[in-house]
C-alpha positions in Angstrom: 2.7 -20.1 10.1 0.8 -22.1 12.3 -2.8 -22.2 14.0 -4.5 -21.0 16.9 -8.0 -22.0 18.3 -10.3 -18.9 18.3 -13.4 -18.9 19.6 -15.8 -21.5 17.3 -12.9 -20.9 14.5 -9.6 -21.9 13.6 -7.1 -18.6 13.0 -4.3 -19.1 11.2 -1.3 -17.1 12.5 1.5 -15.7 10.8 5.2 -15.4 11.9 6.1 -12.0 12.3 7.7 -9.7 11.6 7.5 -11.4 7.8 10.4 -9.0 6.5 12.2 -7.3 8.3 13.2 -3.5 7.9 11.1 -3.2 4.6 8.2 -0.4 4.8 5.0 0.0 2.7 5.0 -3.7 1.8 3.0 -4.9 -1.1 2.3 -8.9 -2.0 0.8 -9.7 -5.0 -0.4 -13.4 -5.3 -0.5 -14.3 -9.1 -1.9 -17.2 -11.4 1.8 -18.8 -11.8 1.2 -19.5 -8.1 4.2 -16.8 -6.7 3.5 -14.5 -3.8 5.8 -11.5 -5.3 6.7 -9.1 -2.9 7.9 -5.2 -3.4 8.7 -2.8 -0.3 10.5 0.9 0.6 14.3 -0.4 1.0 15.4 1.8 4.2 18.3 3.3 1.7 15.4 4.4 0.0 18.1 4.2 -3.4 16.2 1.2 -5.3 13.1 -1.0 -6.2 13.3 -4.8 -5.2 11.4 -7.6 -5.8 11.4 -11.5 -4.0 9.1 -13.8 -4.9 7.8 -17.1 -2.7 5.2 -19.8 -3.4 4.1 -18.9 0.2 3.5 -15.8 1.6 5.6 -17.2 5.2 8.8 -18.3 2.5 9.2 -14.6 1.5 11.1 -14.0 4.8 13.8 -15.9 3.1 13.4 -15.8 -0.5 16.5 -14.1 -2.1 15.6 -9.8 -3.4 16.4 -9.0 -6.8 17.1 -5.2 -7.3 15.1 -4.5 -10.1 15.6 -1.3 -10.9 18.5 1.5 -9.5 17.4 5.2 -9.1 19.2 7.6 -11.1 22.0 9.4 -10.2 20.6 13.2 -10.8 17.4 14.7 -12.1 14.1 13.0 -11.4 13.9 9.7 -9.9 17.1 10.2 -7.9 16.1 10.3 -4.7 13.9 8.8 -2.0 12.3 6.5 -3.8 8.7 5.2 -2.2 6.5 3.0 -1.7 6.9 0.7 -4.8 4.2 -1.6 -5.3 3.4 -4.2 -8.3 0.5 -5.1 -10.7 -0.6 -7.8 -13.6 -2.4 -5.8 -15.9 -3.7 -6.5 -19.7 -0.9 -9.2 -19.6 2.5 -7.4 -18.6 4.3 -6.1 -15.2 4.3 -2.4 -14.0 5.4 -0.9 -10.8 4.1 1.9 -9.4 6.5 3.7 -7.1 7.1 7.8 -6.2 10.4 9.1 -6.1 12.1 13.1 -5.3 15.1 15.0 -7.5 18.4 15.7 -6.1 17.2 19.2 -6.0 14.4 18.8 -4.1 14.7 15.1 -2.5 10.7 15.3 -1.3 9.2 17.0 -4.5 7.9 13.5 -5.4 6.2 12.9 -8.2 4.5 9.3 -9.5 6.1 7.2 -11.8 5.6 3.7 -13.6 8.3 0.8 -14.9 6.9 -1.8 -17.5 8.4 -5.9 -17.8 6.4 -8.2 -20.7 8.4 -10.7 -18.9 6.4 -14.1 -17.4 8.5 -13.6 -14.5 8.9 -10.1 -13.1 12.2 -10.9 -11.5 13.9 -11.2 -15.3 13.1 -9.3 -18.6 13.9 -5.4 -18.9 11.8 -3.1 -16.8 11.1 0.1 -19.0 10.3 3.7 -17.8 6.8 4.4 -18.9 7.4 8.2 -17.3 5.5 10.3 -14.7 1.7 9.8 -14.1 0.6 13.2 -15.3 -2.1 14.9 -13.2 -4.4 17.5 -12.8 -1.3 19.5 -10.8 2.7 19.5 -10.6 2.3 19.1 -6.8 3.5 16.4 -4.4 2.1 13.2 -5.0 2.5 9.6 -4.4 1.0 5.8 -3.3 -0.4 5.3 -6.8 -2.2 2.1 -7.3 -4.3 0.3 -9.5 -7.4 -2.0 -9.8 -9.8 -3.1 -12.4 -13.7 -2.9 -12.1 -16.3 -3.8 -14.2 -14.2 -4.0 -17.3 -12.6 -0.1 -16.3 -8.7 0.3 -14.8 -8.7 3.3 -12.2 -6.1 4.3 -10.3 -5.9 5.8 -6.8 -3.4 8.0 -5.2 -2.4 10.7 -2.5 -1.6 13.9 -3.9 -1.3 17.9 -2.3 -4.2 20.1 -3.6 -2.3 23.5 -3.9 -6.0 25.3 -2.9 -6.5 22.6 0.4 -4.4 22.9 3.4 -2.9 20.3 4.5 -0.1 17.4 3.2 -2.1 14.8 0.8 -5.7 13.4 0.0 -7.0 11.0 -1.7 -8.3 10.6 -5.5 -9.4 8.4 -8.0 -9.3 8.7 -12.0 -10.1 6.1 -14.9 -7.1 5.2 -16.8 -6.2 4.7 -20.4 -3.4 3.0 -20.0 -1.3 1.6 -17.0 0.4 5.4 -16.9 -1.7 7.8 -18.4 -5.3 8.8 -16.6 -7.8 9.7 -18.9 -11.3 10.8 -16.6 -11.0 13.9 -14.4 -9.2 13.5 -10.9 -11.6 13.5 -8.1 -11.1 13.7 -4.5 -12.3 10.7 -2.3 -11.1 11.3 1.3 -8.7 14.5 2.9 -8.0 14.5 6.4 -10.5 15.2 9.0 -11.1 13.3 11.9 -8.5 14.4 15.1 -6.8 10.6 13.9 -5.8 11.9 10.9 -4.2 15.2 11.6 -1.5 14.0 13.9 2.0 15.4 13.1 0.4 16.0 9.4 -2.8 15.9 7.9 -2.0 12.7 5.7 -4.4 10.3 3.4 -2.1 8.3 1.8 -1.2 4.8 1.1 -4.3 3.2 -0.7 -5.6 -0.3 -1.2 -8.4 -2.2 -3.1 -10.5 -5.0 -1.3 -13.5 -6.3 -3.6 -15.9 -8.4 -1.3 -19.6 -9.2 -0.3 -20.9 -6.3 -3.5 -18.6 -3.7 -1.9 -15.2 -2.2 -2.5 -13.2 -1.2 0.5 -10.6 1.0 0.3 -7.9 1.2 3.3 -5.5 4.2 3.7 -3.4 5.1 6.4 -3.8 8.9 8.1 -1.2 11.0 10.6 2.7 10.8 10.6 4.5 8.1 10.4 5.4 7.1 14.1 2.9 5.7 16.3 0.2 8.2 15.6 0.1 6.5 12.1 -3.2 4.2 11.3 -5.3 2.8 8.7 -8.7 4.3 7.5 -11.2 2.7 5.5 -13.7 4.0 2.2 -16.5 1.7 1.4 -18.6 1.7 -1.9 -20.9 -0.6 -3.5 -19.7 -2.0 -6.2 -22.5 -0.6 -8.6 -22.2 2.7 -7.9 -20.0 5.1 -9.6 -16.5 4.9 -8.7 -16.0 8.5 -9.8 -18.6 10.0 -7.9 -17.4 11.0 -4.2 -20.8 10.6 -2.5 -20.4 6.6 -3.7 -17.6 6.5 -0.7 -18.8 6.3 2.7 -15.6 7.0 5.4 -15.4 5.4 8.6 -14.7 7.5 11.4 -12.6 5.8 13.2 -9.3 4.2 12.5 -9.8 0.5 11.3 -6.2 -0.7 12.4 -4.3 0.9 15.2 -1.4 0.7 17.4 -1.6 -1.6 20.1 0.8 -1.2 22.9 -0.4 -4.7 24.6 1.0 -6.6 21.7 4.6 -3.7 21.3 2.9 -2.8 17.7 3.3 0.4 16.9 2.1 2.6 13.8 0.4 0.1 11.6 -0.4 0.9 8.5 0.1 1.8 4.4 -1.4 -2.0 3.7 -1.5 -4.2 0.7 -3.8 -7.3 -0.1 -3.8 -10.8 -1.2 -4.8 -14.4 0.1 -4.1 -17.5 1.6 -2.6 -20.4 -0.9 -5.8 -22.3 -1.0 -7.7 -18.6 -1.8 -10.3 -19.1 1.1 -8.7 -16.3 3.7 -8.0 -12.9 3.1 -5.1 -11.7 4.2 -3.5 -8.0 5.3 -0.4 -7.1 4.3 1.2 -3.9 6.2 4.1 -2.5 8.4 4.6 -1.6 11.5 7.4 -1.1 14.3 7.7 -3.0 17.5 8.2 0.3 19.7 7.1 3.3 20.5 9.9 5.7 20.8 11.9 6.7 17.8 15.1 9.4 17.6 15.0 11.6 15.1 12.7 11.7 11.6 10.3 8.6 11.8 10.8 8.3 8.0 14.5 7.3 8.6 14.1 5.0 11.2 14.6 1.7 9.5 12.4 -0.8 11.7 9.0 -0.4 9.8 8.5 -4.7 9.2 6.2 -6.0 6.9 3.8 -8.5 8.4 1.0 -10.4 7.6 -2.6 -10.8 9.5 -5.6 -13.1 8.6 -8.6 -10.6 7.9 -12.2 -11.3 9.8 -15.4 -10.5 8.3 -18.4 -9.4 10.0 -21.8 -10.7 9.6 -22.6 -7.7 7.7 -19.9 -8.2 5.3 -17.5 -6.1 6.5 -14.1 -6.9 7.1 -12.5 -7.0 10.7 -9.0 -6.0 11.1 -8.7 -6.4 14.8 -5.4 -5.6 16.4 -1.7 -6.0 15.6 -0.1 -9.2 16.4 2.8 -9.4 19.0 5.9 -10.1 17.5 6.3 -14.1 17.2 8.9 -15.2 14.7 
């Protein structure tokens, strides 16, 4: 990490890529003072997890594979997009995952660890988020408000054409939803319908009496890009006019900087907690032979978030490559 002069400010810049060949990457900083860091795996076989007490040693902090998928039946194949959450005092991971019948008939499902440190203890399978349909669904995650735990995730509408859209439910408990689904975004804009009409991917900012919620749109080469919700934080979550969408992409690819197909973000913060800081993959080219999902070379990497005078946060551009 180091520091750039901006203009009247002082950026930091991270090294990038952070880690390499690990997609969907989600950092989680918590009160024992860890970064702890869960990703896609390009054998897409197992869940990992590294931990760092700074976000730039998780390039090198040894993975522990937490848990194995099975060898038949569900959970045995592809598993997705795993991410990790402190709630009510214990671990869960969130993570979708195909059968060996039908490898992308993903459904969402949910480990539990009472451990202190995630990468020891037993992780348990809680079981499959039930929702409103058996359909294809995925990118479950999870964030508290106002004393109430919802939970947001991409899922196929069997009435809506189209791949996945985005809803949000009040839980009961870290794997069971207990309010009615209800849909927040579906793909509209000419950005999102590239290749596939995709809103997947979500993640929680709380800042300046809002709640931002980024989600990435099109297929996953360079068309791929992050979206943005916006609510005020005393509205009702559960009511879909409380989420204004912006129309255009709020992180892009930039072919200046060779940063191609940025997107499915996470969260957290610097060390000292005063910078935000976005957490998300993306390749350094353009070109890819064969299915995007199987190219390997989606990196994590890590980008200082700038906020607007009006209180909203400014992604800017992909960084070049610098590591």
């Amino acid at each position: 990490m180091g520091n750039r002069q901006g203009i009247g400010n002082l950026q930091t810049v991270y090294r990038n890529p952070l880690v390499e060949q690990r997609a969907d990457p989600w950092v989680l900083k918590h009160t024992d003072g860890y970064y702890y860091f869960t990703g896609s795996v390009p054998e897409y076989d197992r869940i990992e997890l590294r931990r760092a007490t700074t976000i730039e040693g998780l390039t090198s902090a040894p993975a522990t594979d937490i848990w194995q998928k099975h060898e038949s039946g569900v959970m045995s194949r592809n598993i997705w997009a795993p991410e990790i959450h402190h709630i009510a005092g214990k671990w869960y991971i969130y993570f979708a995952a195909g059968r060996d019948d039908e490898p992308f008939a993903h459904r969402m499902y949910v480990l539990e660890n009472d451990a202190l440190n995630p990468l020891e203890g037993q992780w348990v399978e809680k079981g499959e988020i039930k929702t409103a349909w058996d359909s294809f669904s995925l990118d479950a995650t999870s964030f508290e408000h106002n004393g109430e735990q919802y939970l947001v995730w991409a899922q196929k509408d069997p009435q809506i054409e189209g791949n996945t859209n985005l809803y949000i439910a009040e839980m009961d408990n870290p794997w069971t939803l207990r309010s009615e689904q209800v849909r927040i975004t579906k793909p509209e804009y000419d950005w999102e319908v590239i290749g596939f009409l995709v809103n997947e991917g979500a993640a929680v900012l709380k800042r300046n009496g809002r709640i931002f919620l980024t989600y990435s749109a099109s297929a996953t080469d360079h068309n791929y890009a992050m979206g943005m919700l916006t609510a005020s934080e005393t509205s009702d979550l559960l009511d879909p006019a409380s989420w204004i969408k912006s129309e255009k992409p709020v992180f892009a690819s930039d072919p200046d900087a060779s940063q191609y197909g940025p997107g499915h973000n996470s969260f957290t913060v610097s060390k000292d907690g005063t910078q935000d800081i976005l957490i998300y993959h993306a390749r350094s080219y353009k070109e890819i032979a064969g299915d995007p999902l199987f190219d390997p070379n989606r990196h994590a990497r890590a980008k200082v978030i700038e906020w607007r005078s009006d209180g909203t946060p400014d992604f800017g551009k992909p960084q070049a490559d610098n590591a």
